[in-house]
N, CA, C and O atoms as CSV, one atom per row, in Angstrom:
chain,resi,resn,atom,element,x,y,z
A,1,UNK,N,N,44.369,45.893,-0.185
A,1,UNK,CA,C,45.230,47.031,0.064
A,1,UNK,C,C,44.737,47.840,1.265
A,1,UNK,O,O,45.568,48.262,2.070
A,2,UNK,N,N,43.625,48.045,1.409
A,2,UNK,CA,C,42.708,48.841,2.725
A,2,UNK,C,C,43.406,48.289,3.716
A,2,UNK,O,O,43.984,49.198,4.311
A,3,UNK,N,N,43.671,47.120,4.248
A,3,UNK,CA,C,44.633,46.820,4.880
A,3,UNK,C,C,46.023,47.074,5.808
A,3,UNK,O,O,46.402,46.753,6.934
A,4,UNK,N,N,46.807,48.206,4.122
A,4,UNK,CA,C,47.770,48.746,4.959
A,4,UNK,C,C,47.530,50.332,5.287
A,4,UNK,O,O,48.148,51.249,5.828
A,5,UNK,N,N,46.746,50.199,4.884
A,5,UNK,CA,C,46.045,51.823,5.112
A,5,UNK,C,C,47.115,52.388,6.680
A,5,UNK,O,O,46.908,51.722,7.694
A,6,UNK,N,N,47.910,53.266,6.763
A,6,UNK,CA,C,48.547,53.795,7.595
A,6,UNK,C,C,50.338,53.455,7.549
A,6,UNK,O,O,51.208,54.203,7.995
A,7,UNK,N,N,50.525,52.268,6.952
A,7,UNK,CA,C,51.670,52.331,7.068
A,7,UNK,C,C,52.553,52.690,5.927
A,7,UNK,O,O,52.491,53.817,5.435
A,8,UNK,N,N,53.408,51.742,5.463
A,8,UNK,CA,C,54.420,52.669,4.452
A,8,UNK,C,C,54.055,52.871,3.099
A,8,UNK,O,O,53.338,52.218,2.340
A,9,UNK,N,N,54.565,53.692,2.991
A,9,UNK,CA,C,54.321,54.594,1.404
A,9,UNK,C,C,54.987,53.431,0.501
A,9,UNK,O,O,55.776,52.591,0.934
A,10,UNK,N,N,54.515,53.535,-0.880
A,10,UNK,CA,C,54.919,52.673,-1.895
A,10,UNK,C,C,55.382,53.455,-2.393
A,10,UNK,O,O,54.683,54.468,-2.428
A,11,UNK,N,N,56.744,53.569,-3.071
A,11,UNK,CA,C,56.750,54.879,-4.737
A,11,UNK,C,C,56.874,54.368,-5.350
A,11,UNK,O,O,57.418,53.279,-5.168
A,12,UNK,N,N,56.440,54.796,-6.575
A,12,UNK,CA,C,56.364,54.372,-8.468
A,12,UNK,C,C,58.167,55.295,-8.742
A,12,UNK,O,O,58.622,56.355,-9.174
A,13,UNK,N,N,58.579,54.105,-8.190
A,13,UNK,CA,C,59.995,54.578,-8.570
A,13,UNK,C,C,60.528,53.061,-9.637
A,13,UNK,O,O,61.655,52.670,-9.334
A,14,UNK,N,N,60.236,52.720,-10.118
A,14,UNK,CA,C,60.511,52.004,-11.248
A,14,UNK,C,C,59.770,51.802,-12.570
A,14,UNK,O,O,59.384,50.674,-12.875
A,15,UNK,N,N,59.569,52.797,-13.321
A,15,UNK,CA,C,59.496,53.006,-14.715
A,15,UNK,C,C,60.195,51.697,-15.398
A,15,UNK,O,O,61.196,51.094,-15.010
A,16,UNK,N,N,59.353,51.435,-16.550
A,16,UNK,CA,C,60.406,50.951,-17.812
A,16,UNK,C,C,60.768,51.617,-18.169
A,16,UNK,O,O,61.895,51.258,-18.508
A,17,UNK,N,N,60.531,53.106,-18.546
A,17,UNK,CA,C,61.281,53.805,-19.527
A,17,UNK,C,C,61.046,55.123,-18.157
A,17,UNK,O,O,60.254,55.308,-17.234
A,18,UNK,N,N,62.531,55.962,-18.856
A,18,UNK,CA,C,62.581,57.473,-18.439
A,18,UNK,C,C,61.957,58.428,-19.300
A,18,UNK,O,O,62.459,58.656,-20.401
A,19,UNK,N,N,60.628,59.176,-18.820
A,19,UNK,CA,C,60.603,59.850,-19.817
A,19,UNK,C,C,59.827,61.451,-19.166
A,19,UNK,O,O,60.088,62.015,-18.104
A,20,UNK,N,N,59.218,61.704,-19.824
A,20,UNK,CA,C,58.725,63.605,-19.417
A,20,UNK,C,C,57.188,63.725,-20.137
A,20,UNK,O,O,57.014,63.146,-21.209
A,21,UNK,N,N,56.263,64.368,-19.617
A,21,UNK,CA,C,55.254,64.684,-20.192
A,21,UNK,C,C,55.404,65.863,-21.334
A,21,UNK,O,O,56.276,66.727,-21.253
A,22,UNK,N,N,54.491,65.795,-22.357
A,22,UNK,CA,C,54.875,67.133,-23.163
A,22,UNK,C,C,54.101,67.574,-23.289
A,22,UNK,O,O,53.996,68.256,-24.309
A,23,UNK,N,N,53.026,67.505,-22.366
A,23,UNK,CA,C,52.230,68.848,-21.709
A,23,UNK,C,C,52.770,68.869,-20.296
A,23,UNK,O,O,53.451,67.987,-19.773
A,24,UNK,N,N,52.218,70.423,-19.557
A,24,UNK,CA,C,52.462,69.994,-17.924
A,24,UNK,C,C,51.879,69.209,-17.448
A,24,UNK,O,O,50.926,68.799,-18.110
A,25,UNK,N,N,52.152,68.482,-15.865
A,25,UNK,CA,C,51.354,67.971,-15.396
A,25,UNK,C,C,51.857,66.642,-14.778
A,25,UNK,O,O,52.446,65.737,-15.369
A,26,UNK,N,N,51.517,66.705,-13.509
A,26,UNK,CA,C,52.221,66.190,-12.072
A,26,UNK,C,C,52.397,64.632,-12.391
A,26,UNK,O,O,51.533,63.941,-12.930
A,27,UNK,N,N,53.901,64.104,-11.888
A,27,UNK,CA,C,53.645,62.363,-12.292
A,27,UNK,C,C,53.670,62.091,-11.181
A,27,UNK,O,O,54.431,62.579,-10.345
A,28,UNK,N,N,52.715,61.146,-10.974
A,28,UNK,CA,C,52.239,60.515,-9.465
A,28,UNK,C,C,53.585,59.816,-8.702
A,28,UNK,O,O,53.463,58.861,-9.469
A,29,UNK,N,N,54.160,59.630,-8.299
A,29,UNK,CA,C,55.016,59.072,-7.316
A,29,UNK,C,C,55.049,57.942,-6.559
A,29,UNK,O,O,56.104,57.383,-6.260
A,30,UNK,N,N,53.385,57.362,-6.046
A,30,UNK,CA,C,52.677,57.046,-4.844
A,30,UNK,C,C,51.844,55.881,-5.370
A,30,UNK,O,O,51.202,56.150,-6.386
A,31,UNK,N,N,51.715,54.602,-4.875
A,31,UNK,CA,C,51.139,53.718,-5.546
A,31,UNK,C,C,49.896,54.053,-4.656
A,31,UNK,O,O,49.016,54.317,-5.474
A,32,UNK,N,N,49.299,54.197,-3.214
A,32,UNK,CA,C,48.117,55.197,-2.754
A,32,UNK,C,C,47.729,55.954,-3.739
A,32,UNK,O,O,46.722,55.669,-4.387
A,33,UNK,N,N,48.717,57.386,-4.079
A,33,UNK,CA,C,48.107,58.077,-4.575
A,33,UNK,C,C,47.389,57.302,-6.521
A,33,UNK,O,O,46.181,57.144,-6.700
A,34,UNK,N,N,48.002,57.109,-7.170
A,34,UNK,CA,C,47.988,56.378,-8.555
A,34,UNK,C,C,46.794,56.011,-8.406
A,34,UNK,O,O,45.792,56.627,-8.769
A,35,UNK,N,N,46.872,54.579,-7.648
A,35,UNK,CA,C,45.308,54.111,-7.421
A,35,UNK,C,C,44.018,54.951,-6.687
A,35,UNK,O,O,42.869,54.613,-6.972
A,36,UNK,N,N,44.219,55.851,-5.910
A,36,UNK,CA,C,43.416,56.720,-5.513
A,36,UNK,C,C,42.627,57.102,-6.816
A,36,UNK,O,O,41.456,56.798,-7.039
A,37,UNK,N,N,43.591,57.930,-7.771
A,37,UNK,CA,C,43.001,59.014,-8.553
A,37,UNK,C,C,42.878,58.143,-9.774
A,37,UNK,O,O,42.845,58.813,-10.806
A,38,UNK,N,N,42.774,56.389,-10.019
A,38,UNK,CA,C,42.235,55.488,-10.987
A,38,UNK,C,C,40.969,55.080,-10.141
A,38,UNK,O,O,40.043,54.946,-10.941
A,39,UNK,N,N,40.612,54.866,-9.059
A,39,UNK,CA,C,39.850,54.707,-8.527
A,39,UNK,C,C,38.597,55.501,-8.517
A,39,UNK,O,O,37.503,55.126,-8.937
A,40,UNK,N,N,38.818,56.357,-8.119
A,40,UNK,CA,C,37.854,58.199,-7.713
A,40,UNK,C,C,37.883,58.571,-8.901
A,40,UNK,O,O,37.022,59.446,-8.797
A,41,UNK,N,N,38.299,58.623,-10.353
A,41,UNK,CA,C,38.351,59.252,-11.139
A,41,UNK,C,C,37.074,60.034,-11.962
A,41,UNK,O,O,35.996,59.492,-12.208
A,42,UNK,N,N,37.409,61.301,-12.296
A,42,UNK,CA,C,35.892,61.557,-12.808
A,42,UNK,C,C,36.314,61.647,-14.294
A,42,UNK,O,O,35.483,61.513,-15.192
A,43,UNK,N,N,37.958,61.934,-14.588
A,43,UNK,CA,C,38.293,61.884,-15.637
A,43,UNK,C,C,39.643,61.175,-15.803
A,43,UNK,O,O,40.612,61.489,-15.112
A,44,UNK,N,N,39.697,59.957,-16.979
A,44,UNK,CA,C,40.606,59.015,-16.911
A,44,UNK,C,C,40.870,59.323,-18.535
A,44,UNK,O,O,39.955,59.639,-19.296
A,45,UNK,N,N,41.885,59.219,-18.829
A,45,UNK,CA,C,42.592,59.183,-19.943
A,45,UNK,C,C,44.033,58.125,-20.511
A,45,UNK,O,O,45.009,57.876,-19.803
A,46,UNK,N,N,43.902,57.809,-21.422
A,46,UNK,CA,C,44.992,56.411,-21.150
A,46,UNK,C,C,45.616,56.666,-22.878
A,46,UNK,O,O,44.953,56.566,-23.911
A,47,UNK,N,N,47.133,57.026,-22.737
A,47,UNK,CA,C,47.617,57.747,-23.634
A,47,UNK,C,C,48.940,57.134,-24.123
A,47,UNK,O,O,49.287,55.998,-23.799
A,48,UNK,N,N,49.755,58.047,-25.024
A,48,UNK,CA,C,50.853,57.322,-25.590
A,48,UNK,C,C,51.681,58.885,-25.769
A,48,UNK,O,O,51.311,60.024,-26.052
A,49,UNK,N,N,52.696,58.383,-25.509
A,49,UNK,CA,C,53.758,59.437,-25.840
A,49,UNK,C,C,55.213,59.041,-26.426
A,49,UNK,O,O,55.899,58.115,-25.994
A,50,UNK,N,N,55.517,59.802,-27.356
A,50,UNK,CA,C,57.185,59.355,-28.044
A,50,UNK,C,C,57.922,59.180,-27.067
A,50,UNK,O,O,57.890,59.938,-26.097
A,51,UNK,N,N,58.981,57.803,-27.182
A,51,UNK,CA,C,60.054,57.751,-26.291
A,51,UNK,C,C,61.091,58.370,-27.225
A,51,UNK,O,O,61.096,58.128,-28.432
A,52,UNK,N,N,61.992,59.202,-26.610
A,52,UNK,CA,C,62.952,59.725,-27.165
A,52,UNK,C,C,63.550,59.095,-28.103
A,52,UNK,O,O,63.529,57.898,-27.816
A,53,UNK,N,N,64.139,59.299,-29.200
A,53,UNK,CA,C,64.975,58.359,-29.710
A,53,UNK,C,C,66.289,58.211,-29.401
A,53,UNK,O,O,66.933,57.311,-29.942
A,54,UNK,N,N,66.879,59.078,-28.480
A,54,UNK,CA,C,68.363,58.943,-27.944
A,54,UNK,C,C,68.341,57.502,-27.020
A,54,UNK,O,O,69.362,56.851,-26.795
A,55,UNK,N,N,66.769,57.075,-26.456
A,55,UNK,CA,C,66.950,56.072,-25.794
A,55,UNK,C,C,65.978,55.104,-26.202
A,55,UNK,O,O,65.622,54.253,-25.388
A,56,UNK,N,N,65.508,55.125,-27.350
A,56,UNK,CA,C,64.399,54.215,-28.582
A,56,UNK,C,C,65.832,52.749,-28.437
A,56,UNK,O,O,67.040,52.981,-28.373
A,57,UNK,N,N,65.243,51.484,-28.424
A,57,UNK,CA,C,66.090,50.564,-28.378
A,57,UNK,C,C,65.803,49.454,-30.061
A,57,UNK,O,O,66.400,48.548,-30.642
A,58,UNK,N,N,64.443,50.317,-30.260
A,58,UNK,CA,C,64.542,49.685,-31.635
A,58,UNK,C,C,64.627,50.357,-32.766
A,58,UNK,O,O,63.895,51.309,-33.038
A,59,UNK,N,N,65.512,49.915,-33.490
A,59,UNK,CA,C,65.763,51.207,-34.934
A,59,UNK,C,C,64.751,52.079,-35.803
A,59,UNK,O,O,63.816,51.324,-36.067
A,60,UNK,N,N,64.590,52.956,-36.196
A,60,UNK,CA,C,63.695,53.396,-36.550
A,60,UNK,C,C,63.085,54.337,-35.296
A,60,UNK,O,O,62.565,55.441,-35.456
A,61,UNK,N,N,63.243,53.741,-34.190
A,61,UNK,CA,C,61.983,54.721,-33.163
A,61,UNK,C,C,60.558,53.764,-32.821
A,61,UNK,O,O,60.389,52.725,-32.181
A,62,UNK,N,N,59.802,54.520,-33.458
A,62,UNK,CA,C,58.373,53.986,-33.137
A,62,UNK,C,C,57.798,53.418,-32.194
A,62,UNK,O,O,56.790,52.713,-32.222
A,63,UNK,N,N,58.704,53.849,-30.988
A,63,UNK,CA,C,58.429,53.562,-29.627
A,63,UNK,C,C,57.665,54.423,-28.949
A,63,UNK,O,O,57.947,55.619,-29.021
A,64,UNK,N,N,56.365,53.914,-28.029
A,64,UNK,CA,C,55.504,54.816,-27.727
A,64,UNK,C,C,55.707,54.279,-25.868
A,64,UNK,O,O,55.991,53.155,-25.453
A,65,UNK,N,N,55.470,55.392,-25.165
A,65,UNK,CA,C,55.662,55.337,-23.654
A,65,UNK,C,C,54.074,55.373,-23.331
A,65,UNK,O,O,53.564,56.449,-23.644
A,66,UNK,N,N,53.242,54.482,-22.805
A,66,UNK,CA,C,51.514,54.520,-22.092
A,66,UNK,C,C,51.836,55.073,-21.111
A,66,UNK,O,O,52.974,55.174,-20.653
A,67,UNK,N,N,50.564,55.607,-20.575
A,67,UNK,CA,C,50.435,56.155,-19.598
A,67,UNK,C,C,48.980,56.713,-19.596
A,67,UNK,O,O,48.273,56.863,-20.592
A,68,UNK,N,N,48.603,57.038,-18.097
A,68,UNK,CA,C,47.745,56.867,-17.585
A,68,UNK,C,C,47.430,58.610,-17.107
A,68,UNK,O,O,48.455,59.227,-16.819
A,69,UNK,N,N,46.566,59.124,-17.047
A,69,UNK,CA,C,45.706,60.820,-16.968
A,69,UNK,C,C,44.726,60.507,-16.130
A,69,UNK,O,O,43.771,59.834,-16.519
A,70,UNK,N,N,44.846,61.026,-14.660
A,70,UNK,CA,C,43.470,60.641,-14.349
A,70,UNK,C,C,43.459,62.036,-13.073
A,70,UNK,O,O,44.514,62.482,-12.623
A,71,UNK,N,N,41.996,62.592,-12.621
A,71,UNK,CA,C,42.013,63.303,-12.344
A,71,UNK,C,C,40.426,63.017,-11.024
A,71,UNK,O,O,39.320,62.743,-11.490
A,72,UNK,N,N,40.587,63.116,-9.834
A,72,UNK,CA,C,39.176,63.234,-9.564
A,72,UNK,C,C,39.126,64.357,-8.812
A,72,UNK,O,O,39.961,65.256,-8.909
A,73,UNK,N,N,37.765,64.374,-7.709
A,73,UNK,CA,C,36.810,65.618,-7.487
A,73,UNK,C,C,37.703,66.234,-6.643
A,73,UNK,O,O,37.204,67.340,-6.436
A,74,UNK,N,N,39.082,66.128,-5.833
A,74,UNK,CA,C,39.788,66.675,-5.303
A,74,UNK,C,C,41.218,66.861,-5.949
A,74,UNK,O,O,41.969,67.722,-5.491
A,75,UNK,N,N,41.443,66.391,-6.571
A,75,UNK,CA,C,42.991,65.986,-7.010
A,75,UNK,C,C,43.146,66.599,-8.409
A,75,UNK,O,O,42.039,66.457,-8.927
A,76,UNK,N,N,43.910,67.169,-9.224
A,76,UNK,CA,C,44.088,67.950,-10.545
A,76,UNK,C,C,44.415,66.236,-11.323
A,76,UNK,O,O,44.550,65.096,-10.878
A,77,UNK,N,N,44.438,66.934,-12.808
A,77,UNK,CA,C,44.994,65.527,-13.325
A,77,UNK,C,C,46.617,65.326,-13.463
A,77,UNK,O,O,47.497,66.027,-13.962
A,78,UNK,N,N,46.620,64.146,-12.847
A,78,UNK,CA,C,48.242,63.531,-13.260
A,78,UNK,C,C,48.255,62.639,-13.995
A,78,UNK,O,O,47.237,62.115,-14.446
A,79,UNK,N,N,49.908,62.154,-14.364
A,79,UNK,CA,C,50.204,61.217,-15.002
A,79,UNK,C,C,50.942,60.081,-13.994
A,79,UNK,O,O,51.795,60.214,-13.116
A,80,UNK,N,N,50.192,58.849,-14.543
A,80,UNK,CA,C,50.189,57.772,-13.512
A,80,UNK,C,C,51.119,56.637,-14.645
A,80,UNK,O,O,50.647,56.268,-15.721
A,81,UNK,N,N,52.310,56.271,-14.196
A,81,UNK,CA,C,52.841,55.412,-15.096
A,81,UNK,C,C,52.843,54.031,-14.613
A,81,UNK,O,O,53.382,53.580,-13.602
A,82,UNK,N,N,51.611,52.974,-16.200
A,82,UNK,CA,C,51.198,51.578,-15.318
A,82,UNK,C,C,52.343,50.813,-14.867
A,82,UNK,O,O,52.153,50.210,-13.811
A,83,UNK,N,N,53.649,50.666,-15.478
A,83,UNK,CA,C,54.785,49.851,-15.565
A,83,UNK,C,C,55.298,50.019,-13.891
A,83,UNK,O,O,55.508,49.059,-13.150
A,84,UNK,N,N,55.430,51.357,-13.535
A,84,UNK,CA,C,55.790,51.703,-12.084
A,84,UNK,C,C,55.057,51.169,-11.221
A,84,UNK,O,O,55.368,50.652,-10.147
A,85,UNK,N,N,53.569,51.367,-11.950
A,85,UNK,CA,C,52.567,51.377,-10.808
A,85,UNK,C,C,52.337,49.787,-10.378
A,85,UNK,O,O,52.252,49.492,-9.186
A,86,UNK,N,N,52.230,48.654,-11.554
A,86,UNK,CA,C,52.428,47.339,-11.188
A,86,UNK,C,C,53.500,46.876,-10.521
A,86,UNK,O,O,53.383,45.955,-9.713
A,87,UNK,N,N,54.717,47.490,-10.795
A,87,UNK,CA,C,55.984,47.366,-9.852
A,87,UNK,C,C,56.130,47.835,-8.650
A,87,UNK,O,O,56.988,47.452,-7.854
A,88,UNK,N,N,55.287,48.703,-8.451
A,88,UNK,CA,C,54.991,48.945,-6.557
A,88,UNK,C,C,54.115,47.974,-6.061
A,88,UNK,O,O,54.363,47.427,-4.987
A,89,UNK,N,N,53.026,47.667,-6.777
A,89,UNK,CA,C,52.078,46.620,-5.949
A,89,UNK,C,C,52.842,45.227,-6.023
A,89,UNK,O,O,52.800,44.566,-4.985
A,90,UNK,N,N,53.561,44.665,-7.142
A,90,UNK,CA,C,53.860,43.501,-6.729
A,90,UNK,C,C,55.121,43.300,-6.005
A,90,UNK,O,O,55.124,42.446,-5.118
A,91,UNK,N,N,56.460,44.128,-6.314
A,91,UNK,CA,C,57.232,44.051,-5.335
A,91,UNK,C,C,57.711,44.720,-3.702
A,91,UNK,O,O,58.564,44.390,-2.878
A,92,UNK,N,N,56.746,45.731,-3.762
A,92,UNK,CA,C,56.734,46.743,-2.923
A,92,UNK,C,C,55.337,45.984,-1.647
A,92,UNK,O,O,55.533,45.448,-0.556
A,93,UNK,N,N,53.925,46.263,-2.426
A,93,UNK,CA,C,52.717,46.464,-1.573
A,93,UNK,C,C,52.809,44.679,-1.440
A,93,UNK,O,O,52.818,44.210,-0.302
A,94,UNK,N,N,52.846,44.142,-2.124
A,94,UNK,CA,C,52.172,42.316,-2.521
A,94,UNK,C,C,53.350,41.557,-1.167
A,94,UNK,O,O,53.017,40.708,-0.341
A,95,UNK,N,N,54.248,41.973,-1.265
A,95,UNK,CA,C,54.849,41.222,-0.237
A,95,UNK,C,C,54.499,41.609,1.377
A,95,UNK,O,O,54.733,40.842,2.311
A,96,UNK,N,N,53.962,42.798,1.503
A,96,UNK,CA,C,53.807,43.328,2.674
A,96,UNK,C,C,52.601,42.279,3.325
A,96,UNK,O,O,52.671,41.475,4.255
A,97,UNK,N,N,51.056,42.791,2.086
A,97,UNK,CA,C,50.090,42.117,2.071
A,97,UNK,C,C,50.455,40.570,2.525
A,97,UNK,O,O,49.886,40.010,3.462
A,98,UNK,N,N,51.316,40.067,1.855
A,98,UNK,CA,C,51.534,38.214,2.044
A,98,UNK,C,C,51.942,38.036,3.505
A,98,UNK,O,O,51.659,36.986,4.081
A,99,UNK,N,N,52.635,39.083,4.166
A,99,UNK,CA,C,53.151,39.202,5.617
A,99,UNK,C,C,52.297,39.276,6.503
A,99,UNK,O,O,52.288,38.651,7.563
A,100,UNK,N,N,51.302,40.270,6.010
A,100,UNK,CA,C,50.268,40.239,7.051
A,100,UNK,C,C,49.499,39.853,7.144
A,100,UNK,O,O,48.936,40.135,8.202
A,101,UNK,N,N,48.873,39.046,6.357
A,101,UNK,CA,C,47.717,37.974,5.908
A,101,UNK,C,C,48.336,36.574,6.927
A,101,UNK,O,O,47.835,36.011,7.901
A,102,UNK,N,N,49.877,36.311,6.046
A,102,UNK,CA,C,50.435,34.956,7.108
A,102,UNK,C,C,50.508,35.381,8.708
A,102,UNK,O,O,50.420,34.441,9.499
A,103,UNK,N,N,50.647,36.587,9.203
A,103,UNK,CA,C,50.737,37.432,11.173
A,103,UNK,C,C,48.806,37.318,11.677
A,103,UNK,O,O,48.280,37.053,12.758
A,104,UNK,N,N,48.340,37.588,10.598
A,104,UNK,CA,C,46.627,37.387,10.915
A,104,UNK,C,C,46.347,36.182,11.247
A,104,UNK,O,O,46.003,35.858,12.384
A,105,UNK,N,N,46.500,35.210,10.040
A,105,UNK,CA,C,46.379,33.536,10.115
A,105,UNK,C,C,46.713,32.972,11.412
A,105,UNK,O,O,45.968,32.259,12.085
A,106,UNK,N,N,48.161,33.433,11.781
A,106,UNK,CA,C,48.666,32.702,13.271
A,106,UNK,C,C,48.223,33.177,14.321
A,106,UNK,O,O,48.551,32.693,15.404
C-alpha cells in the first residue's frame, strides 16, 4: 500500500449493513485513514452492535453489526467498519496496486 501513498483516496463506502453507533463517535470513511488508526493504535477495540430489526433479515433479530474502535497518539477513537474496509482494499486499492506493479515490471 506505501506505494500509493499520494494518490487517490479509497472510501469505506460499502458497508454490509447500514447502521449508527450508539455511542458518539466518528466512522472512518478512508481506507488510509481505517488502516492508519489499526495500525498506530494505542487503543483497539473490536465490538458488536444490534442491527436494527426494521432491517434484521433473519426472524427473530439476533443480528449483530462488528466493528472496529481504534484510536492512536494523534487521532480520537473511531469506528472502522471491517466489511467496508476489505471492500476498499480489494476492489478499490488491490486493483490499483495490480496496475502498478504490472507499469513497474515493464
Amino acid at each position: 500500500m506505501e506505494v500509493l501513498t499520494g494518490q487517490k483516496r479509497f472510501r469505506l463506502d460499502a458497508p454490509r449493513w447500514q447502521w449508527a453507533p450508539t455511542v458518539d463517535g466518528e466512522i472512518v470513511c478512508d481506507l488510509w485513514d481505517g488502516l492508519n488508526r489499526i495500525i498506530h493504535a494505542q487503543t483497539v477495540e473490536i465490538g458488536f452492535t444490534a442491527l436494527p430489526s426494521n432491517v434484521a433479515v433473519i426472524d427473530g433479530g439476533a443480528v449483530v453489526v462488528p466493528y472496529i474502535r481504534a484510536a492512536t497518539d494523534r487521532k480520537q477513537s473511531a469506528f472502522i467498519d471491517p466489511f467496508a474496509l476489505a471492500h476498499a482494499f480489494l476492489y478499490q486499492a488491490l486493483p490499483v496496486l495490480e496496475r502498478t506493479q504490472r507499469e513497474h515490471i515493464q
